[in-house]
Each structure stands twice: as structure tokens, then as C-alpha cells.
N, C-alpha and C positions, 0 to 999 in steps of 0.2 A: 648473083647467078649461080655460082657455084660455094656459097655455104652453107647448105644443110649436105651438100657432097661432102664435103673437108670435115662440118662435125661429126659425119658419119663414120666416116675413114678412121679418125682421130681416137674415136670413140672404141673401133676394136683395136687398131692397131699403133696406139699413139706411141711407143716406146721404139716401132719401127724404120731405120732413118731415113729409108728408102717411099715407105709410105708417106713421111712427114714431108719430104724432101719434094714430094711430086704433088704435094696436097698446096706449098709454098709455090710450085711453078703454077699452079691452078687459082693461087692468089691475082697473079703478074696480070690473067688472062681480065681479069675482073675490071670494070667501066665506071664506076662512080666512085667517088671518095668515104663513101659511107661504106660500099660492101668491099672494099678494099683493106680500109680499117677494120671490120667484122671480121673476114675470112681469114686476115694477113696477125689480129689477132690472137686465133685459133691454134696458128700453127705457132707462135710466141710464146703463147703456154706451154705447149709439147716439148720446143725445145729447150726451155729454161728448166724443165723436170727434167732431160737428159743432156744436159749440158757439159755433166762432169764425164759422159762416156766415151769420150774423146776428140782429136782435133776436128773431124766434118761437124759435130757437134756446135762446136763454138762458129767455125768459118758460115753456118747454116743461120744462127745466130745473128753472124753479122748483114749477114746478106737478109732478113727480116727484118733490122733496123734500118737498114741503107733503103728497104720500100718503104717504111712507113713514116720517116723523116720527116718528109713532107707536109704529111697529114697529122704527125702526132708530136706536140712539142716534146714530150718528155724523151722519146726518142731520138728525136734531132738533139737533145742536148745531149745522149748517152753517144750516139755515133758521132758526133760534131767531136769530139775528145775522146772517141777508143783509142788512139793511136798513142797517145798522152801517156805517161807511167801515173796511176789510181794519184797518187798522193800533189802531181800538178794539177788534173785537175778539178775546173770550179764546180760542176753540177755534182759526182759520184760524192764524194766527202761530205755535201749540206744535203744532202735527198733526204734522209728521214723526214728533217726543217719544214725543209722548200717545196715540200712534192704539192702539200694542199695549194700554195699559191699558184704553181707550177698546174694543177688540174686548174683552176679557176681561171686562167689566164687560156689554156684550151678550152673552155667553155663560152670565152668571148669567142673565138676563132670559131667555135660550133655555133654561134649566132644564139647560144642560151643564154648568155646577159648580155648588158649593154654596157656598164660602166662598170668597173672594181679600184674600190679602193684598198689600199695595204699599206699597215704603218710596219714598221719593225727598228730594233736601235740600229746604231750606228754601223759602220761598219760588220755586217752581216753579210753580207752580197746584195742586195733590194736591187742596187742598180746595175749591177752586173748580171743580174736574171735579166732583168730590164733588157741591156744591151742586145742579150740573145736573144731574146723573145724578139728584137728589134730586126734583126738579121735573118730570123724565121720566118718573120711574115714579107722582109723584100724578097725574100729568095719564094717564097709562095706566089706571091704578084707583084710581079714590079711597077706593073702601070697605075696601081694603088700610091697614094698620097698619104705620106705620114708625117707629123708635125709634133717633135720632140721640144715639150720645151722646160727649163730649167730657172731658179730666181738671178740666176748670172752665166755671162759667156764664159766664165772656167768651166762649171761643168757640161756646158752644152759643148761645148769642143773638148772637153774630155769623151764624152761620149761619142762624138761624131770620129775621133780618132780611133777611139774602141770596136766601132763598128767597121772600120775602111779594114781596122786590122785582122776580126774576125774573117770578114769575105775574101781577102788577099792573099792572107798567110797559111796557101796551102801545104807547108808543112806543119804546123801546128796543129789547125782546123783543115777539116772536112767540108765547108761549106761548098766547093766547087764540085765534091761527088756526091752533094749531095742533090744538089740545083744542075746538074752539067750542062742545062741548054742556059745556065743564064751567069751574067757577069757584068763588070761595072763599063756603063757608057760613058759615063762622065763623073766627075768632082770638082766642089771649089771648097775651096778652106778656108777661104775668106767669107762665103757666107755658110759657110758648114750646111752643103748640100749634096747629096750624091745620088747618081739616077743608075738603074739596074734597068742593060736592053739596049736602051734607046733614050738618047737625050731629049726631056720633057718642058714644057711650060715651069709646070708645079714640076719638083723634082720628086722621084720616090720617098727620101727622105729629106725632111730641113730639120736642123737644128739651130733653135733660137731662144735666147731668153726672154724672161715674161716682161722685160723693158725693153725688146728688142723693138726692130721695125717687122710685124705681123701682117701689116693690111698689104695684099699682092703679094705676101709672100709666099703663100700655100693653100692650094685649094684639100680642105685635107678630106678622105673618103673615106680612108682605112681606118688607123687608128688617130686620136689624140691623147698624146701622152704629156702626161705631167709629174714632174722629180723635184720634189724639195721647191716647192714657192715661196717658201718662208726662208729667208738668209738666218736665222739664228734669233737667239732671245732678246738680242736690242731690237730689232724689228717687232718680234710679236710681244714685247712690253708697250710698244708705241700701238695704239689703238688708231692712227689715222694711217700709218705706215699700213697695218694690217685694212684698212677701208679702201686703201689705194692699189692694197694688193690685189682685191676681191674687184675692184673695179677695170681692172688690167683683166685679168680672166674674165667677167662676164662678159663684157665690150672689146675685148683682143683676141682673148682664146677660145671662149666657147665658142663665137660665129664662124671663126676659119675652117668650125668641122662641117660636113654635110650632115642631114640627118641621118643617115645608114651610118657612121663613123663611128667607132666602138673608143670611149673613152676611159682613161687609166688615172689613177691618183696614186703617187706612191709618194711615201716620206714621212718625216718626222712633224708629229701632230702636235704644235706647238703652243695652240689656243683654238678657242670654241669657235671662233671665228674668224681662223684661218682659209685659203678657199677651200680647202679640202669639208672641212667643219660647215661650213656655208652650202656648200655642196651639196652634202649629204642630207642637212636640216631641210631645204626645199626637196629631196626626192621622195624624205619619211615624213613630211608636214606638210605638202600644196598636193593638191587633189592634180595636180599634171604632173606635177613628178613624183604621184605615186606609179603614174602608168611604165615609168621607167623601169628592167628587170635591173638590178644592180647586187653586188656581193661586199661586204666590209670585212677585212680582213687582219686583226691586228694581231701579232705576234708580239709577247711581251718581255723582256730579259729573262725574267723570273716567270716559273711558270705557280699554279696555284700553289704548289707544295716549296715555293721558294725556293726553288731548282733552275739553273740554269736551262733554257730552249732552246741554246746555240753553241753545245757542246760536239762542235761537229767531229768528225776522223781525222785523224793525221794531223793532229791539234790547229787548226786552221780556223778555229772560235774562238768560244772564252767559253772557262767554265763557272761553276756555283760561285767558287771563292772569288774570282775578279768580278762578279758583277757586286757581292753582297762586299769588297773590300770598297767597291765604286758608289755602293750606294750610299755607304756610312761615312764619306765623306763628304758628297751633298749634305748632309743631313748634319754632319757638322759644321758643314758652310751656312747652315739654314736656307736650302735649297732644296727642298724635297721637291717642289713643284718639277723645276729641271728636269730632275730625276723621274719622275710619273711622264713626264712629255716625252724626254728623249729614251728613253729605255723601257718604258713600261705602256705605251700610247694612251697616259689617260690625261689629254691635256688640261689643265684648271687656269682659271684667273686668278693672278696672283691677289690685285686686288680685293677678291671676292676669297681666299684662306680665311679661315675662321683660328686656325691651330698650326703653327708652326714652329722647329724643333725649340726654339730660344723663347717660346712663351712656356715651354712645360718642364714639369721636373723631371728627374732620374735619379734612379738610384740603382746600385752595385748586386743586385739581389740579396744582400744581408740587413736582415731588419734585428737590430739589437734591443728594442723597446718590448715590454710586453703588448702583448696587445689587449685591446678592452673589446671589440666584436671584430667576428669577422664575414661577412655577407656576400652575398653573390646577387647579379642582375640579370636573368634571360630574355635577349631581344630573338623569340621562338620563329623560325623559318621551316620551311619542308622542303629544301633543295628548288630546284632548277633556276640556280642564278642568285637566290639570295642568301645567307649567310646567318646560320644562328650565332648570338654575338653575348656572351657569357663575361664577363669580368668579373675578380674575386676578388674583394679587397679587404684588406687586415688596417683596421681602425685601429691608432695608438694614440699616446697623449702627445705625442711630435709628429703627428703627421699622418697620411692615410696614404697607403699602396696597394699597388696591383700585382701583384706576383705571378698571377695566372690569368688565361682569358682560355675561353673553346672560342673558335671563329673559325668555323667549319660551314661548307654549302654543302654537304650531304643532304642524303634523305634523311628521315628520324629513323631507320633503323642504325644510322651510324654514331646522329647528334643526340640522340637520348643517352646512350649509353656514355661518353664521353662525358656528358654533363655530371651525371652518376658520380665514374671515378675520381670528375675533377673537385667537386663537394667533398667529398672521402679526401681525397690527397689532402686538401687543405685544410680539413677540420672546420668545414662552412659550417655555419649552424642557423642562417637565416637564408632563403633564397626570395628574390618576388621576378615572377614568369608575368610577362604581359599578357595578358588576357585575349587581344584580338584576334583575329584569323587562327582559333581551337588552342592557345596559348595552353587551356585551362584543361585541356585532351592531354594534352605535351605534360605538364605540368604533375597529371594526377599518376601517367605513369614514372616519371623520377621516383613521385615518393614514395609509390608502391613496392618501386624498386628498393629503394632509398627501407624500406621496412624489410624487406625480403635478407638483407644484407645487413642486418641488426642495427642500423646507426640511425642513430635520433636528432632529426634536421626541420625545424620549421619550414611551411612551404605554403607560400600566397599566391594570387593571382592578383593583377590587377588593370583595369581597361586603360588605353593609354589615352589621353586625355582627348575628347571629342572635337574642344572648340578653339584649335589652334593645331598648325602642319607642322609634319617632323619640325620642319627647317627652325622652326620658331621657337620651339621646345628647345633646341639643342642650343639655338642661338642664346635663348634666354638662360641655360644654365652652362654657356662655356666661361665662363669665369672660376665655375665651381669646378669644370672640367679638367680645368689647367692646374689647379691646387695638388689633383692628386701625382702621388710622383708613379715613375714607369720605371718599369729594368729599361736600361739601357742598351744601347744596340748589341754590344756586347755578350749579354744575359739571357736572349730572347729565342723563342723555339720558334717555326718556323710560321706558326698560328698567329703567335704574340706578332713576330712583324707585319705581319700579313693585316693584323688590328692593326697597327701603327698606321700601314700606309693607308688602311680605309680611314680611319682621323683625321691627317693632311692632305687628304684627297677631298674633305666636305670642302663643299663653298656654298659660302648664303648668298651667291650671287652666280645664277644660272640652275642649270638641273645639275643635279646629282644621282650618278649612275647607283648607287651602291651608300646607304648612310646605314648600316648597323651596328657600325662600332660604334658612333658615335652617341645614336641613339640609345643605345644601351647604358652609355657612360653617362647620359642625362640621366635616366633611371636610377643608376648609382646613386647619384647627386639627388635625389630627390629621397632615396632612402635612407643615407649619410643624415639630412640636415631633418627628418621627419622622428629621427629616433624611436621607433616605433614599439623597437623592441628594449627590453633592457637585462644589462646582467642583473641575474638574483644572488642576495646574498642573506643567508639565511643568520636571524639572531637569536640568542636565549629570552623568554619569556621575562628571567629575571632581570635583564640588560634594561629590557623594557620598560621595568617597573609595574609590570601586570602581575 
């Protein structure tokens, strides 16, 4: 009703605090939750551009987060803890992180998706967002049913504790100014319930585990959440463990929701066919649960450039070095998989590893041998999502290495040129470019480049074989794959790992999100053992006997 008034106002006189200030009282006046959030906004902007002009500034400030609370989670977390000094608390410090989950979890609330999932590692906050988001939407409606449930009664009465203590502890939290008509009716802690208002049937919230007793416990409307289903790797090792689990959720937890009930999957994605993994496979593969709006959200230790994503403020994370110090010794435990599930969400069947740290070699990046050739493989990509996957290898009479790899998802104005330098660096002198999807486009600019810059490099194409799948290809040359040795973790730039973890990530048992290193290094192997090329060595006519 009143914001094309407020953009109007805002628009001549937005640095005015008096204008801003009567444009926020013209928010208050507003009747729905949509133009409330618009108008209320509007004046958000204004004050956040003059927020350092003094204290009515900030106090203006706080009195537009304390309206929009309600209606805007990310809000509700900033006012829920202003009172807090920055470095206690939990939302200001992870907001770079958290905010995208933090908007996706408000778009359940705006009724634009229905289900979201989000993996993330360990100890990041996942279920601490959780909790408030939990406490956000009682304090929205209390007569709403929500059903929290967890693989064990530790964390579901960790949780149900987390929550009594956010709505309580009005000296810490806000929740009471932020909600002032509403507060708790009731609690039991023996069955971890607690009702906002008015004591119910179904209580506001129940907290239960996935082996708990379900049937009559909750009729759920609101949301259905779920944290960690899976206890840990002895569980998703066991394959009937993991059927038992998924049987528990389709027949316990999925029916306790109504159809309107907006469902949540957070936690560590420990195998393909955990319920989260199960989940998902029916919303993006059965024509009924394509109808579903849903979001997948994983956030990975390491981000593409082998950087820490959970380097929060006030050191309240982990940085690059503790995740790549944590990585390298899975990998010396020969546990990469571990590592890919719990820290990076890409979970594999162990079973179904083609390549794991103690079937391959390594070496210190010092090659003392001379070499007899040295070749390169391009698996050719053009970005969005796939990965040109380049390995260099130096052929000796002890052995054959990789010293370099490009394993870059750029576009080709990034991965041509890389390929370029990385030939040059190494004194390549044979390359072969796959031929398919314009390999042989990719291909002709290297070399034209590759002339432009005086150096003399053979350069082929070739189609990658028609009548057999990656998978088969790789499979049938991983014996040869393993021979060659790798820099060791040690040694490796941030590409090279970034190869490694796509290698221990193939499984010839399931899909595979991502096979170009791997596939590349068949390629390798098939121009290693083709010998196609050879050194020349020039002799005298007379040696000859000509």
C-alpha cells in the first residue's frame, strides 16, 4: 500500500533521517507479509548506506530488524544476537558461508520450494543454523507441527535442549522481542516436546529419533526435518543397515508429514544410498517426484581452488592448512572415500573404488633418470561443470611420472592457454587431444599457438573409442593407471590434488559425477603402450656401410 510512496521518498531524500525514519513508521502501517517485507526493505537499504552517521542511525536500524524478524530469517538471526559482542556470536562470523543456505531455507518459508537438501563437514554450524531456523518458524506459528528427527536420542535432545534454550534465555537471545505475543505452554524432556501458546495434541515441536516411536507421535504440517540419518561409516559400510535406514524414513518419516509440510535433509552424505541419496534419486528420476520444487545444496571443505570455505571471522572455522593437513591423512590411512563423504559431500561406494591411495605410486617430484619422451593427454572440456584434464608424463627406463596435470573447469579462453604454458614448462614434445565434442577446434588452436611462440610440439587428435563407456575404458586400463607414479601430497599444486581427488572419486559401481582425470590417464596409457612416436637418432652413412 504504501511502497511506491517510501521508493518515492527514498529516492530524493534517502540520506534524510527524518524522511527515512517516517518512511519505516509507514512500513508498521502496512497489512500483509509480502508488502511489509518490500516497503520495510526499502528503508533497510537507506539505513545501512547511512548507518555510520550516528547513534539514531544504528537505533533506526535496529528497530527495522526487530520488524522484519519475523518475516525474514536472515534477520531474525542478526537481531536474535545484536545484543551478543560480534565475535559470541553464531550467525555474524559464518554469513559469507551460510547466507546462500540461510536464503534457501527462506524460500522454503516463501512456499518457493518444498524440500532442501544441504551436506556440509563437520562441525561448521549445519545444525546450529538448524536449531534457529527451528525456533524461527515456532515463534512464526505455533499451532504448526514440526517433527525434528535425528539417527539417535543424543542429538535429538541436544537439539530439543538448544532450542528450550534459545526461546528462554532472554538475556542472551531476543526471541521474546522478537515474538512478544508468544512463549512456551508447555515441555517434556522425556519425550523431547515443547508446545508455543497453548498446549496441543501434536506438540509445536517433537524431537525424535529415526528408531524412535513415530506413529502418534506428530502430526507434522510445518516442516519435516531431518539431521544426520546415517550414525557414521560402520553403518553406511553395512548395506542392509543403510536399507533399514531408508525403510525407517519412507514408512516412519515421510507419512508423519502432511502434504503442505515443507521438508529439510541436512548432514553428512555418507553413501549413494543413504536416505538423503535415495531421496533425491526419486525427485530427479520418477516422473512424481519430478513434480516436487526442491534445492541441493552442498558446501565442500575445500572449495574449487583447494581453499578452505569455512574460514569464518574470529577464527571460529578452520582454515586451508587444517583441512589439506586432515586430508592427507585419510589418504594416508587409505581413506580418501571418508574424506570425499565427510568433508567434501561426494559420497562413493567403497566397494565400487577403482583407485585407492595404497594401490598407486608416489614420488618426491625429483626424477633423477633421464628421460626417453615426454607426452601429454588432453581430456578437452569448454566449462560449465566439466574439467579439461591434461596429465604430462616423463617416460624413463625406471618408470613413468606425472609431474604436471591442467585440471581446470574453465571456459577455453582460460584452458587453452594453460595447456600452451603447461607443454612449454615441461618440454612436451608429443600431445594427443581427444577428438570428440571439437577436441580437434581446441586442439588446432594450442598448436597454432604452440607455433606463434617458436616451439616445435607434435600435436594429434584422436576419437575416443565408440564401442565401449568411459567407465569401461578406464576400467580396462586401471592397472596401467596405477603403474604410473604421482607427486605426492606433499608436492602437488592445487590442480594436481584437485586430479587426485577426481581419480578416487571414479567408481565402476554407480554414476560418476565427474571422470576426467581419470579418463585422461586411460589415454595416457594407451599412448605409453602404443609407442607411436619415437626418438630419432641420427647416424653416419659410413656407420652404415652405405
Amino acid at each position: 500500500m504504501y511502497v511506491d510512496k517510501i521508493a518515492n521518498a527514498l529516492n530524493k531524500k534517502g540520506n534524510n533521517f527524518e524522511i527515512v525514519n517516517s518512511c519505516f513508521e509507514l512500513c508498521r502501517l502496512e497489512t500483509s507479509e509480502v508488502s511489509i517485507k518490500k516497503a520495510s526493505g526499502l528503508v533497510k537499504k537507506a539505513v545501512i548506506k547511512n548507518i555510520r552517521n550516528g547513534e539514531e542511525w544504528y537505533e533506526l536500524y535496529r528497530k527495522v530488524l526487530l520488524l522484519r524478524a519475523p518475516y525474514c530469517f536472515e534477520d531474525y538471526l542478526i537481531y536474535l544476537e545484536i545484543d551478543r559482542p560480534p565475535e559470541e556470536r553464531f550467525y555474524q562470523p559464518r554469513r559469507k558461508v551460510l547466507k546462500c543456505v540461510v536464503d534457501e531455507l527462506q524460500a522454503l518459508a516463501d512456499d518457493e520450494l518444498d524440500e532442501l537438501f544441504v551436506s556440509m563437514p563437520p562441525r561448521v554450524g549445519k545444525t546450529s543454523l538448524l536449531m534457529f531456523f527451528i525456533t524461527w518458524i515456532m515463534g512464526r506459528d505455533g499451532e504448526a507441527t514440526n517433527l525434528y528427527s535425528a539417527f539417535s536420542d543424543t542429538i535429538t535432545s541436544a537439539m530439543y535442549t538448544g532450542v528450550l534454550e534459545v526461546v528462554t534465555d532472554s538475556y542472551t537471545y531476543n526471541w521474546k522481542k522478537i515474538f512478544n505475543n508468544s512463549g512456551i505452554a508447555n515441555t517434556d524432556a522425556k519425550k523431547e516436546t515443547i508446545d508455543i501458546n497453548r498446549k496441543k495434541r501434536y506438540p509445536t515441536l517433537t524431537c525424535r529419533s529415526l528408531y524412535g516411536t513415530l506413529n502418534g507421535a506428530c502430526d507434522c504440517k510445518g516442516y519435516l526435518i531431518s539431521d544426520d540419518l546415517i550414525g557414521g561409516i560402520e553403518e553406511a559400510l553395512n548395506k542392509d543397515r543403510m536399507i533399514g535406514a531408508w525403510s525407517k524414513v519412507s514408512n516412519n518419516l515421510i507419512p508423519r508429514a502432511k502434504q503442505t509440510a515443507k521438508k529439510i535433509w541436512i548432514g553428512t552424505r555418507w553413501s549413494l544410498i543413504d536416505p538423503a541419496g535415495l531421496r533425491m534419486d526419486f525427485l530427479q528420476n520418477d516422473e512424481e517426484g519430478k513434480k516436487v520444487r526442491y534445492k541441493i545444496i552442498n558446501l565442500p571443505a575445500l572449495n574449487e581452488n583447494d581453499e578452505s570455505n569455512f574460514n569464518y571471522d574470529y577464527n571460529v572455522g578452520f582454515n586451508t592448512d587444517y583441512y589439506k593437513q586432515l586430508r592427507a591423512q585419510f589418504e594416508r590411512n587409505n581413506d580418501m572415500a571418508s574424506w570425499l563423504a565427510q568433508y567434501m559431500g561426494e559420497p562413493i561406494e567403497r566397494d565400487g573404488a577403482l583407485f585407492t591411495p595404497d594401490t598407486m605410486n608416489f614420488y618426491n617430484g625429483i626424477i633423477t633418470d633421464e628421460s626417453v619422451r615426454k607426452y601429454m593427454t588432453v581430456d578437452v572440456a569448454w566449462g560449465g561443470g566439466d574439467y579439461v584434464s591434461a596429465p604430462v608424463c616423463i617416460e624413463t627406463e625406471n618408470g613413468d611420472f606425472i609431474p604436471d596435470v591442467v585440471f581446470n573447469n574453465g571456459d577455453k579462453t582460460i584452458t587453452r592457454p594453460l595447456i600452451v604454458d603447461c607443454i612449454i614448462k615441461n618440454e612436451v614434445k608429443y600431445v594427443q587431444f581427444e577428438a570428440n565434442n571439437g577436441g580437434s577446434e581446441y586442439a588446432e588452436w594450442v598448436e597454432n599457438e604452440l607455433k606463434r611462440r617458436d616451439y616445435k610440439c607434435t600435436i594429434t587428435s584422436k576419437p575416443a573409442p565408440t564401442n565401449k563407456r568411459k567407465e569401461a575404458r578406464i576400467f580396462e586400463r586401471a592397472p596401467e593407471i596405477r603403474e604410473f607414479y604421482y607427486l605426492d601430497s606433499g608436492h602437488r599444486s592445487k590442480e594436481y590434488q584437485l586430479f587426485m581427488n577426481n581419480i578416487y572419486a571414479f567408481k565402476i559401481i554407480g554414476k560418476n559425477k565427474n571422470d576426467d582425470a581419470p579418463d585422461s590417464m586411460a589415454m595416457l596409457a594407451e599412448v605409453r603402450e602404443s609407442g607411436r612416436f619415437k626418438t630419432i637418432t641420427t647416424f653416419s652413412r659410413k656407420n652404415l656401410g652405405i
